[in-house]
C-alpha positions as CSV (number, residue, x, y, z in Angstrom):
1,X,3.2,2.2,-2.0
2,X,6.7,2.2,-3.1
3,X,10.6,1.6,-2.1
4,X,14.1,2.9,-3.0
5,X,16.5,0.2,-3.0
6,X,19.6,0.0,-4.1
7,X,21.5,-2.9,-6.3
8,X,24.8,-2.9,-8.3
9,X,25.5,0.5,-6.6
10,X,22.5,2.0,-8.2
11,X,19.4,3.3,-6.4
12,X,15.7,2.3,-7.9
13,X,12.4,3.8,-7.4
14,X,9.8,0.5,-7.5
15,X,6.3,0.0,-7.2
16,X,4.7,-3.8,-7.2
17,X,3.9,-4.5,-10.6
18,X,6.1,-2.4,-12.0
19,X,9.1,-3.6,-14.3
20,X,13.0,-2.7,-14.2
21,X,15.9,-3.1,-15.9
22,X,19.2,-3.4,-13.1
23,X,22.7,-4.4,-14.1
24,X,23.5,-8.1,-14.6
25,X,22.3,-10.4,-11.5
26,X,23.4,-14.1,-11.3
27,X,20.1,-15.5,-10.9
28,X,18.0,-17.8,-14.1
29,X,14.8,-16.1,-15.4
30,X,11.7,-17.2,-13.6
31,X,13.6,-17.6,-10.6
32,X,12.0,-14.9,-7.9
33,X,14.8,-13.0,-5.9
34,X,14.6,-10.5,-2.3
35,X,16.3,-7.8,-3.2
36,X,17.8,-5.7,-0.1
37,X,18.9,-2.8,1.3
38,X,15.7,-1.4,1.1
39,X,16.4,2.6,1.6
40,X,13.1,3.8,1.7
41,X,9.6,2.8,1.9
42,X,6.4,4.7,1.2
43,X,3.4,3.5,2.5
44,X,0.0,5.1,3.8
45,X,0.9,7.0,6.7
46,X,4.6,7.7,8.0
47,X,7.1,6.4,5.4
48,X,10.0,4.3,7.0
49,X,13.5,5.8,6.2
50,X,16.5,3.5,6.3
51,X,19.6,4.9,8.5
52,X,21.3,3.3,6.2
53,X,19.0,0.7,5.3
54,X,15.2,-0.7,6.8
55,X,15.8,-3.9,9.3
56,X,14.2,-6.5,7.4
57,X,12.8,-5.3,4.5
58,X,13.3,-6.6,1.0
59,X,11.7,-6.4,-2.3
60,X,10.3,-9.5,-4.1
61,X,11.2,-9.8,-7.9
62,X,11.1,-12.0,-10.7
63,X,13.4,-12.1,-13.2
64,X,11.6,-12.1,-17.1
65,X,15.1,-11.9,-19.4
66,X,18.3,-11.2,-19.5
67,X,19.8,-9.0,-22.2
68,X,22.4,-6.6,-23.3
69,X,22.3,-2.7,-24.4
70,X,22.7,-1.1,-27.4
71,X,26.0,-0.6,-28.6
72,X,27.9,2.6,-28.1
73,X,30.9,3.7,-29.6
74,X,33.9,4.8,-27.4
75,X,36.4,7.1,-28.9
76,X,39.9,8.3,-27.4
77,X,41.9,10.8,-29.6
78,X,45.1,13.1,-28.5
79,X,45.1,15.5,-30.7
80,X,48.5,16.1,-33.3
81,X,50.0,12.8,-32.3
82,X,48.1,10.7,-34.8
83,X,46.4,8.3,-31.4
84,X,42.8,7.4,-32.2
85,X,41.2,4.7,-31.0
86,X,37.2,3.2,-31.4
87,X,35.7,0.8,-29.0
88,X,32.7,-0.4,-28.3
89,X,30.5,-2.0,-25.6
90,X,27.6,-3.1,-24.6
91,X,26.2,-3.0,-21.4
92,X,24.5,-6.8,-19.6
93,X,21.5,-5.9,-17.6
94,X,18.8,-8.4,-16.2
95,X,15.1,-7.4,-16.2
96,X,12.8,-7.7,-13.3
97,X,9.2,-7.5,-12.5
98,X,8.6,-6.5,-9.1
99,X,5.7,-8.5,-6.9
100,X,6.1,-7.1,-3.7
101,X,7.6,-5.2,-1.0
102,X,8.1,-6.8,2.2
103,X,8.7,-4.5,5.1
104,X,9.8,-7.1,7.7
């Protein structure tokens, strides 16, 4: 069984038990959150197909940690007018562990 759902404008393939890494929630770790709209969900027999999203479905998540990314370097340049300029950032993300998908 799985779902697609989608979160921070992202869509995510998840299967109970498995973990995932989603842009920064507001929620502590430990705490267990529903996650919804649920897109799609894949089951034994017909698979339910969200038009947009499934009526009453939601995933059940925990969070484990929250972290950030590595660093990456951004770098602007316009060439023969002596602009150059190096930033970096780093991306927050929260980590879940999925525990179940409820389909309403």
């Amino acid at each position: 069984m799985y779902a697609i759902l989608e979160t921070g404008g992202k869509q995510y393939r998840v299967e109970p038990g498995a973990v995932l890494q989603v842009d920064a929630l507001r929620a502590e770790e430990g705490q267990t959150l529903e996650l919804h709209p649920v897109r799609f969900i894949a089951a034994e027999g017909e698979p339910l197909l969200g038009r947009p999203e499934i009526e009453g479905a939601r995933v059940k998540a925990t969070v484990i940690r929250h972290g950030r990314t590595r660093s990456i370097r951004v770098f602007k340049k316009k060439r023969r007018k002596n602009y150059r300029k190096t930033r970096g950032h780093r991306q927050s993300f929260t980590q879940l562990r999925i525990e179940a998908i409820v389909t309403g």
